[in-house]
N, C-alpha and C positions, 0 to 999 in steps of 0.2 A: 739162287738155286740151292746155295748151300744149307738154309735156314730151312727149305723146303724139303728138302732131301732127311734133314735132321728130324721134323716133327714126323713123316712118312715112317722113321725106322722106329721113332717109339710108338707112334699107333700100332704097328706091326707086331710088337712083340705083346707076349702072353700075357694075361690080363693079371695073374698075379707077381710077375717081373715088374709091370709099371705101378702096382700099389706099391711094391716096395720102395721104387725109385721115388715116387710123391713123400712117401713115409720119410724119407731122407731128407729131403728138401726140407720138408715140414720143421724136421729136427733143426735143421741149419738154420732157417729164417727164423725161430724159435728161441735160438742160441743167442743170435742176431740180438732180437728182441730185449733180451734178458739182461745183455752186454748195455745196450741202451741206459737202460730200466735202471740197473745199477750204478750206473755212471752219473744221470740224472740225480737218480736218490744221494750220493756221493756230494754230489754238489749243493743237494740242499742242506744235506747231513752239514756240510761244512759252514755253511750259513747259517744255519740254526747254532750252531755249538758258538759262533762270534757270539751271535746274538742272545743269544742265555745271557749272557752280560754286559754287552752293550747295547743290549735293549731296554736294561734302565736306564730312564731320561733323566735321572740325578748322576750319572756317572763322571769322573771326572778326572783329568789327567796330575801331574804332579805339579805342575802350573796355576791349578786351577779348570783349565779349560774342559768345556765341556767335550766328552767324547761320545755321548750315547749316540746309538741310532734306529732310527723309528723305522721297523723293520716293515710295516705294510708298506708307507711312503717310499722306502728303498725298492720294495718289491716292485712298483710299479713305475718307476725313475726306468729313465733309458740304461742304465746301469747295473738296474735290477736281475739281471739273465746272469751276472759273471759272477767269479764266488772272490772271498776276501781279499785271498791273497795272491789274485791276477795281479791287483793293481800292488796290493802291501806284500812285495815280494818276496819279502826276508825272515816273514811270520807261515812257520812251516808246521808248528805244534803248538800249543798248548802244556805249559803257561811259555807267553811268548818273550823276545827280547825286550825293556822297558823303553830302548831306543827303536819306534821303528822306520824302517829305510822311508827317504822321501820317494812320493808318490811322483812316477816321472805319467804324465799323462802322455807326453812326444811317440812313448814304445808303441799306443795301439793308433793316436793321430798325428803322422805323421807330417803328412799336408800343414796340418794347420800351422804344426812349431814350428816348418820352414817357413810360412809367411811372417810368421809372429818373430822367429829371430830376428826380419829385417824392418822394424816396424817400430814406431815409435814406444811400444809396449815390450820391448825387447829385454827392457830388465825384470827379469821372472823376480825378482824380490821386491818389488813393488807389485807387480804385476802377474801375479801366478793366476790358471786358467781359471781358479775359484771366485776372482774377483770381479768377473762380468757371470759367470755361468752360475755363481752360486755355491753352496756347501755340494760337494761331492755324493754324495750319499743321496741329494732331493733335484739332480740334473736333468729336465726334462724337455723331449723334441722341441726344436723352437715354434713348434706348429701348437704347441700347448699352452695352454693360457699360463698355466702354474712357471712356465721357464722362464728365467729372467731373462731373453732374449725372444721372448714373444714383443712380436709388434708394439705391442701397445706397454709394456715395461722398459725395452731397449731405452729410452732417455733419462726414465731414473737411476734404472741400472752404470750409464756413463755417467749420469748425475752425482755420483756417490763421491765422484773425483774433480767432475770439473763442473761440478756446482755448489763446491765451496772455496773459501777464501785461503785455507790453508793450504791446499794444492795449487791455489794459483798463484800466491805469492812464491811457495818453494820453487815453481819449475817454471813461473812468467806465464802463466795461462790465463787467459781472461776467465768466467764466471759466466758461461753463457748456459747453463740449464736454466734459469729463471727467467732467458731472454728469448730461449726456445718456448717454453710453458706458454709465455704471453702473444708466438706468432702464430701466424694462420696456419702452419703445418700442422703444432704443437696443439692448436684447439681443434681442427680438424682429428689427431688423433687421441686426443685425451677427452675430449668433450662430445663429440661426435662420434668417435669410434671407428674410423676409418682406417682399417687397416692397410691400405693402399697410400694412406698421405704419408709424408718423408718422415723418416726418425732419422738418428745419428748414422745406424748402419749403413741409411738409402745413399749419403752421400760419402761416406769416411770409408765403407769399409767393414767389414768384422776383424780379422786375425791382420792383413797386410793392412795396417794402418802408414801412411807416410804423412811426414811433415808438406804443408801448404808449399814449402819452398821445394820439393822434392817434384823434379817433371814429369815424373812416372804416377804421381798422388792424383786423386780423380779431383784434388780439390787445390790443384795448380790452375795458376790463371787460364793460361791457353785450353786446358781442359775442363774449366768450370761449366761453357754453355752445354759441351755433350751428359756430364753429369747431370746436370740439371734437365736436360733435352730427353734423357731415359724417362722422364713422368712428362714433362712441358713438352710432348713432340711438336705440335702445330707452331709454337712459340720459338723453340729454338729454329726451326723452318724459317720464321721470317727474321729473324735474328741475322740469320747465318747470308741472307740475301741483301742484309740491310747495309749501310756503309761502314757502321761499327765492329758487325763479323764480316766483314769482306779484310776488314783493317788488322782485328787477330789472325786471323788466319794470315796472313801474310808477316806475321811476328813482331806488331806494334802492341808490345804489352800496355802504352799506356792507353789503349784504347779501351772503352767498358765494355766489360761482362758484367751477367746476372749479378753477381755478389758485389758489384760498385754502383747498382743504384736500387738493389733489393735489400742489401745486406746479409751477410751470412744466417745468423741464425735471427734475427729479430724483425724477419718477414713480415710485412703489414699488407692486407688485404687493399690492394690500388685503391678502391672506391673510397676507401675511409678518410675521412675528412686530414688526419694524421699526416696520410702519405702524401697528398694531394697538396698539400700547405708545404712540406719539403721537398716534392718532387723537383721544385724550380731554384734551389740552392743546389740540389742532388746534379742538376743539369752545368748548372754555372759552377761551378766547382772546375771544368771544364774550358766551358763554352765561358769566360768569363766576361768578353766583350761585346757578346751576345745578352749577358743578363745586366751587363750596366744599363742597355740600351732599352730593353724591359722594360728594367724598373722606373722608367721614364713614360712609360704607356699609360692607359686608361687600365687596360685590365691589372698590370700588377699592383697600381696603387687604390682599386675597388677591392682585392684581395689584399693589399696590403692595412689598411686603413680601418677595412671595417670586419676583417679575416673572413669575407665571402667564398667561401667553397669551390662553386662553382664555376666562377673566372676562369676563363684560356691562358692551362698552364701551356709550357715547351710541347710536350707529350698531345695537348689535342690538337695541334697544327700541322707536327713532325710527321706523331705517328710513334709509338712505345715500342715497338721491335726494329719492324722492318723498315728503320728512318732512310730516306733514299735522299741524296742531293737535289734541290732544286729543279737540277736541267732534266734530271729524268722524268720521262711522261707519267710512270707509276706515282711520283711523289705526289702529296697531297698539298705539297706548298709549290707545285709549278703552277705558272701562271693560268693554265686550260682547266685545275682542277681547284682553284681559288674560291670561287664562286660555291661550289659543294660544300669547302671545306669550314669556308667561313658560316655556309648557310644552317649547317649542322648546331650554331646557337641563335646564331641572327637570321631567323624569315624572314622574306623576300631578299637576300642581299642579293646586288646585280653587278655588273660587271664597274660601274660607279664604283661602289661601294668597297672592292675588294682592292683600289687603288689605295687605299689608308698601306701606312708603310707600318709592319709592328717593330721594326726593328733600327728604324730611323732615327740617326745621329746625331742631335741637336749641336754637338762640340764638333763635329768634323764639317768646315769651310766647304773640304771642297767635295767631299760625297755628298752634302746634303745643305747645300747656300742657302735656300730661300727659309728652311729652317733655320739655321744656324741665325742671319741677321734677325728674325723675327725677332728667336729667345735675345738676344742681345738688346735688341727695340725694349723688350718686356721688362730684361734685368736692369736695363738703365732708368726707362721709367719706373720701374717700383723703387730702385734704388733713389731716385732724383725725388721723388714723391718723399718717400718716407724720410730725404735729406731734407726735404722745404718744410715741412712736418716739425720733425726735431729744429732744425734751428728758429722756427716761429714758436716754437712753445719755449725754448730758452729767451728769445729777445720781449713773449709775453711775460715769463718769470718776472726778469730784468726789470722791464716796461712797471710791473703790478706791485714790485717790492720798491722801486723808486717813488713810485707814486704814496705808498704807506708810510716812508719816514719823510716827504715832502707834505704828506696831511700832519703826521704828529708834529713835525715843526713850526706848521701854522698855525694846530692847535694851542701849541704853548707858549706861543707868541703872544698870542690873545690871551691867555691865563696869566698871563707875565701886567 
């Protein structure tokens, strides 16, 4: 009512009282304007006057170091809006201190120097913001292709450090840019262009980076499947129902997660011949008395033998996520879903057929007797064989070298 009442008293009043009042306004918005205008101009004024001279690209500090800068690039850097000496705060004129104050980036990002204080990258002298973001002056949104923290740069940009040998040896890092480059993530984003497949950031982090041992790091054991489960939803799903995540989750570290039979960064695409030849080490590494009993099968010594591919590894019986015990009716090794499971290589297998044991004990008596005396039957015959063998071919020796100086002495009997 009151807003109403106000525009009622100025229609009201005489038509040359309201030009005046317009007139006034006009001035003030005007004023407004101008205040603007000069402010702006102010700040390019200030810009431009750096840049008269360090906008030669040969310019250089007493060190040597280059200091120019490329003032369209700066223009158009996220950077580009502020003037010199926001950031270089102690260069107030022209000609300036020879010393100038270090640039604290913390004053205008706040956020980030608290995560970054607590963080593996917490010594700013190794680690000042320029060394993943780039020269200060050419800083651009990470939605830019030009940023070093665009997608598709983020691994060489971390590469710079932990994909060489001199940083690994100084602080014990491994060397894993060249082992990311060659995995499925790594070709997925370098070769393909996918900006959705994992870089360093997807799983580490940007500014709160934490060490693997730290519980609160997205790249702690117990927290490995939800990291990974942010892109692999449907996966970590049956992960998490399997007996392996039922086992983390209830705080058995040595149970696997993704990174103990994927590997952290040297990801291999499952189908590839690669993974499929180590998946069944990957497994017995574990299960060890489960892969002695294997390696006694048909299929692991057709895959062993002749490096067959295809063979039933652990993973095509088990099931690669969601492995269930046995007695439960979902698993694909209880007895009611045998027949499917096995029949997925072998057509027509029938309920005959799926009574073969894979994991049958030839050394244990009493789990498994009628094997066990068989191999025994077998080792003593090849042993007994190959002993009848060997000592006929010594007593033929014997026999064929007696016989040769029993000729020569007949011989020279008669020559005599």
């Amino acid at each position: 009512m009151g807003k109403a009442a106000g525009v009622r008293r100025i229609l009201q009043e005489p038509l040359a009282s309201r030009a005046k009042m317009f007139m006034r306004s006009g001035i003030l918005v005007a004023g407004l304007a101008g205040l603007l205008l000069m402010f702006a101009a102010g700040r390019l004024n200030a810009q431009s006057e750096c840049l008269a001279c360090h906008g030669d690209q040969t310019m250089q500090d007493a060190n040597g170091h280059s200091i120019a800068v490329d003032g369209k690039t700066f223009g158009e850097s996220i950077h580009g809006s502020l003037q010199c000496n926001d950031c270089h705060t102690n260069i107030k004129e022209y000609p300036h201190p020879e010393q100038v104050a270090k640039v604290e980036c913390k004053s205008c990002h706040a956020d980030e120097a608290k995560g970054l204080a607590g963080s593996v990258h917490a010594d700013s002298a190794e680690h000042p913001c320029t060394s993943c973001h780039g020269n200060a002056h050419t800083i651009f949104p990470k939605a830019d292709s030009r940023s070093a923290v665009y997608p598709l740069n983020v691994p060489k940009t971390c590469g710079n450090c932990h994909g060489t040998e001199g940083m690994a040896k100084k602080h014990g890092l491994a060397s894993v840019y060249p082992l990311y480059v060659d995995s499925i993530h790594g070709f997925a984003l370098s070769n393909e262009g996918l900006l959705v497949a994992a870089n360093c950031q997807s799983c580490h982090g940007s500014h709160h980076i934490l060490s693997h041992t730290n519980p609160e790091s997205p790249t702690y054991k117990t927290n490995i499947p939800k990291t990974c489960g942010s892109c692999h939803a449907k996966i970590n799903d049956d992960y998490e129902m399997g007996i392996h995540g039922k086992a983390v989750a209830a705080g058995n570290l040595k149970a696997p997660v993704c990174t103990d039979c994927h590997t952290a960064h040297a990801i291999l695409q499952p189908t590839e011949a690669a993974f499929r030849m180590q998946s069944t080490p990957i497994c017995g590494s574990c299960h060890k008395d489960q892969l002695s009993t294997y390696r006694d099968t048909f299929h692991s010594q057709l895959g062993s033998l002749g490096g067959y591919v295809e063979t039933a590894r652990c993973w095509d019986c088990h099931g690669a996520h969601q492995i269930l015990p046995a007695s439960d009716p979902h698993s694909p090794i209880n007895k009611a879903n045998l027949v499917t499971t096995c029949g997925k290589c072998h057509a027509g297998a029938n309920l005959s057929f799926v009574q073969y044991q894979p994991h049958a004990n030839a050394h244990d008596r009493k789990l498994n007797p009628a094997l066990y005396f068989v191999r025994l039957f077998m080792n003593v015959l090849l042993i007994g064989t190959l002993a009848f063998f060997l000592i006929h071919t010594i007593l033929w020796l014997i026999r064929a070298r007696y016989n040769q100086i029993k000729k020569k002495s007949t011989d020279g009997g008669k020559d005599a």
